[in-house]
N, C-alpha and C positions, 0 to 999 in steps of 0.2 A: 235129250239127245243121246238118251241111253243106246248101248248098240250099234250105233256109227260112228268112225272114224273120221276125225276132217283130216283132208288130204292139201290142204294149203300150206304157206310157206311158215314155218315152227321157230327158227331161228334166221342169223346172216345179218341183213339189213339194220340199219340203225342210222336213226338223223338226233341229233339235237340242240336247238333253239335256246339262246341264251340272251333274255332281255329283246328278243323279238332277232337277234343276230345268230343268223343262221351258220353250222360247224359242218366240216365233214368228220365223219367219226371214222379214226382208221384202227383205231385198237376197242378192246372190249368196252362194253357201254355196260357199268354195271350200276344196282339198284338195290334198294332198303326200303320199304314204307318206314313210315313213323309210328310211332304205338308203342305200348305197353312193356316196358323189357320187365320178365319173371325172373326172382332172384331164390334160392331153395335156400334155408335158413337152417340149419343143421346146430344141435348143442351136443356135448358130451355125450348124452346119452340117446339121442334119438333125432330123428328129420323131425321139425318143427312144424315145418309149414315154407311157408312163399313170402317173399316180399317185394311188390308190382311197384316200379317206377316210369314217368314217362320215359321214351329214347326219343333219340333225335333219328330221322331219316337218312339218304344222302342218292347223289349222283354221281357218278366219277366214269369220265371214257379219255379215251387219248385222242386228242383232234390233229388235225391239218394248223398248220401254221398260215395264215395268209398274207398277202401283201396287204390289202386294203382296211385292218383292221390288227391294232395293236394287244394282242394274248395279254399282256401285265397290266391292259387297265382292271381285268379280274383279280390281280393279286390284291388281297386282302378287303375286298368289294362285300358291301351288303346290300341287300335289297333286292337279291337274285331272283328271278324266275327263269326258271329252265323248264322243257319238256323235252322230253325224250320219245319217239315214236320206233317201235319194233314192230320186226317183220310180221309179227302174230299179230299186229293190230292193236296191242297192248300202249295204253300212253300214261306215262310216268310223270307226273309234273312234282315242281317244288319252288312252293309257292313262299315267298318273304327267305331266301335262302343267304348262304354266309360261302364266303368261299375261306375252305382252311386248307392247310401246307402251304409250300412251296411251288410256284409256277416258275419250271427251268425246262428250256426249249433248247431241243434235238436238232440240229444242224443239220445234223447229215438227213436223218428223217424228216426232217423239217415239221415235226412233233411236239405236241405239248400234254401234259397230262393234268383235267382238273376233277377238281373234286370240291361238290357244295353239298351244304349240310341244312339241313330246317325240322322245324319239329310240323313241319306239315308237309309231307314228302306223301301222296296216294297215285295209287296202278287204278286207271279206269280198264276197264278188262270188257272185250267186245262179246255178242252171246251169238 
């Protein structure tokens, strides 16, 4: 695709499905793969080298509050699958996931903000 431009939609949109229960997302949808975190090992006298540990991934956006479905059966929930779908096409999934913090809902916004963690968090990316 060297040399062309895609002229389709890059950002904006954003849904994401928790446990097959679908969110509106009104704040940012953001995202981690999982993999590999690089550590630089440094002694007195010289850079060493590296030292590779696995990380965990995550998903975090702000949703919609809704009637029909209780926001705190997520607090402290495991077993999470989420996917995230972006306007690029891009889908996020996170697969056996943990939800960590606090779940505390905006009244006025009628908002909640979550965030799940998994050491198997991968971006399918469209060609």
């Amino acid at each position: 695709m060297s040399g062309s431009v895609y002229r389709g939609p890059l950002a904006g949109a954003a849904t994401l499905t928790i446990n097959g229960e679908v969110w509106n997302v009104v704040g940012e949808l953001q995202f981690q793969a999982s993999g590999n975190v690089n550590e630089t090992l440094k002694g007195q006298s010289a850079v060493e080298g590296f030292a590779t540990m696995p990380g965990q991934g995550f998903i975090q956006a702000t949703l919609r509050d809704r009637r029909d479905v209780d926001c705190f059966q997520y607090q402290g929930a495991s077993g999470l699958t989420a996917i995230g779908q972006l306007a690029n096409g891009k889908v996020i999934t996170v697969d056996n996931g943990w939800q960590v913090e606090t779940i505390s809902l905006n009244t006025q916004e009628g908002t909640f903000e979550i965030h799940i963690e998994s050491d198997s968090v991968y971006v399918d990316v469209v060609s």
